[in-house]
C-alpha positions as CSV (number, residue, x, y, z in Angstrom):
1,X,0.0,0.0,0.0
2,X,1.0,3.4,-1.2
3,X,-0.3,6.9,0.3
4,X,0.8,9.9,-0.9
5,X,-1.2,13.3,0.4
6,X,-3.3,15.2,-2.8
7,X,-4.0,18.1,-0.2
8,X,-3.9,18.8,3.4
9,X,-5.6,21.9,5.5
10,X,-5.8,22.0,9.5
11,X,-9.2,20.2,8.9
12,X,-9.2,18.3,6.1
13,X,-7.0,15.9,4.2
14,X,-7.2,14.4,0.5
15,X,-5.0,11.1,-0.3
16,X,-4.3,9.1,-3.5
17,X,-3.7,5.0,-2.1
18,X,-2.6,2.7,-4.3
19,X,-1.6,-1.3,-4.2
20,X,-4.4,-1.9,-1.6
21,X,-8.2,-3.2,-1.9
22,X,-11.1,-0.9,-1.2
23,X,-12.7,-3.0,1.4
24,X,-9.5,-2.4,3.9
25,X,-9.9,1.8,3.0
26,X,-14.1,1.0,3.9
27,X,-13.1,-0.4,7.7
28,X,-10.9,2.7,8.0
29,X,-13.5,4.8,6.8
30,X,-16.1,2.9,9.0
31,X,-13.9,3.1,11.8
32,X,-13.3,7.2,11.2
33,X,-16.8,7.8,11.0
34,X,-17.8,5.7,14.6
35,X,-15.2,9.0,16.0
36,X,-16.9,12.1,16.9
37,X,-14.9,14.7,15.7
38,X,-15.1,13.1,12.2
39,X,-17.3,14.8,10.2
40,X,-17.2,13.3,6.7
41,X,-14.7,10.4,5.6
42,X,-15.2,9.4,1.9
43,X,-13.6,6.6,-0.2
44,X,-13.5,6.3,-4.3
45,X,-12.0,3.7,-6.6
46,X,-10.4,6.9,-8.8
47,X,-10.3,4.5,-11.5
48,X,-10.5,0.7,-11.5
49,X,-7.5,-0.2,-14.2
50,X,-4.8,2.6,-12.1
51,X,-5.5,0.6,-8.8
52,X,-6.2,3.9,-7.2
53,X,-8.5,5.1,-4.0
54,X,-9.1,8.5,-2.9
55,X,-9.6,9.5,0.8
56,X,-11.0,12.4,1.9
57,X,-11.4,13.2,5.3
58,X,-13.1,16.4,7.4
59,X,-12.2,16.9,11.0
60,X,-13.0,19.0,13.8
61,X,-9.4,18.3,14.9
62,X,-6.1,17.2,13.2
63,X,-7.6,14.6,10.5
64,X,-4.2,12.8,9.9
65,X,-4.2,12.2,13.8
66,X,-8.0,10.6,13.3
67,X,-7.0,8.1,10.7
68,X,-4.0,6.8,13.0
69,X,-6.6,6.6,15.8
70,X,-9.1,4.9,13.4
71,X,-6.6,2.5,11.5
72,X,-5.3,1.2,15.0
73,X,-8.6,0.7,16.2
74,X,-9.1,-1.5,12.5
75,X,-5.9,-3.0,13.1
76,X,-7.8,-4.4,16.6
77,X,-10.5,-5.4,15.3
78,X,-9.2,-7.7,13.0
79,X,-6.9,-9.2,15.3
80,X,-9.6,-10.1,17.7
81,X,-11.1,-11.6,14.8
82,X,-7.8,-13.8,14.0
83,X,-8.1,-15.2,17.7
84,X,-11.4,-16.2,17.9
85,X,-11.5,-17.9,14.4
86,X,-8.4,-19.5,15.2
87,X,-10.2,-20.0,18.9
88,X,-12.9,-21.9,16.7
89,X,-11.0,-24.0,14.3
90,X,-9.2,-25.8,17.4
């Protein structure tokens, strides 16, 4: 996964992500949008044959800070997820 920054203002950030799959930017965007000083987090497929997603977030406070928050909060999910599957096959 690539990110590089389109645009960033004190409450609002546009990035271009590439070599990933959509449905990992939709948990982060799920995940940014359970926060409450998220106002608006939107993912596109800029163009299906370029492999590229758009992310645009709007914050009431630094939005780069919310998608650390929201990506660790992902990152747990999915982990406690792993455990109880694995719990399950045993």
């Amino acid at each position: 996964m690539n990110a590089q920054v389109i645009s960033s203002e004190a409450k609002e950030i546009s990035i271009s992500i590439t070599e990933t799959d959509i449905g990992i930017l939709y948990i982060i965007q799920h995940e940014l949008l359970k926060a409450s000083n998220v106002n608006f987090a939107g993912v596109i497929v800029k163009h299906p044959l370029t492999n590229e997603c758009w992310m645009r977030i709007n914050s009431s406070v630094k939005p780069l800070g919310e998608i650390k928050k929201s990506t660790e909060s992902a990152i747990k999910m999915v982990e406690e997820f792993k455990e109880l599957f694995i719990s399950k096959l045993r």
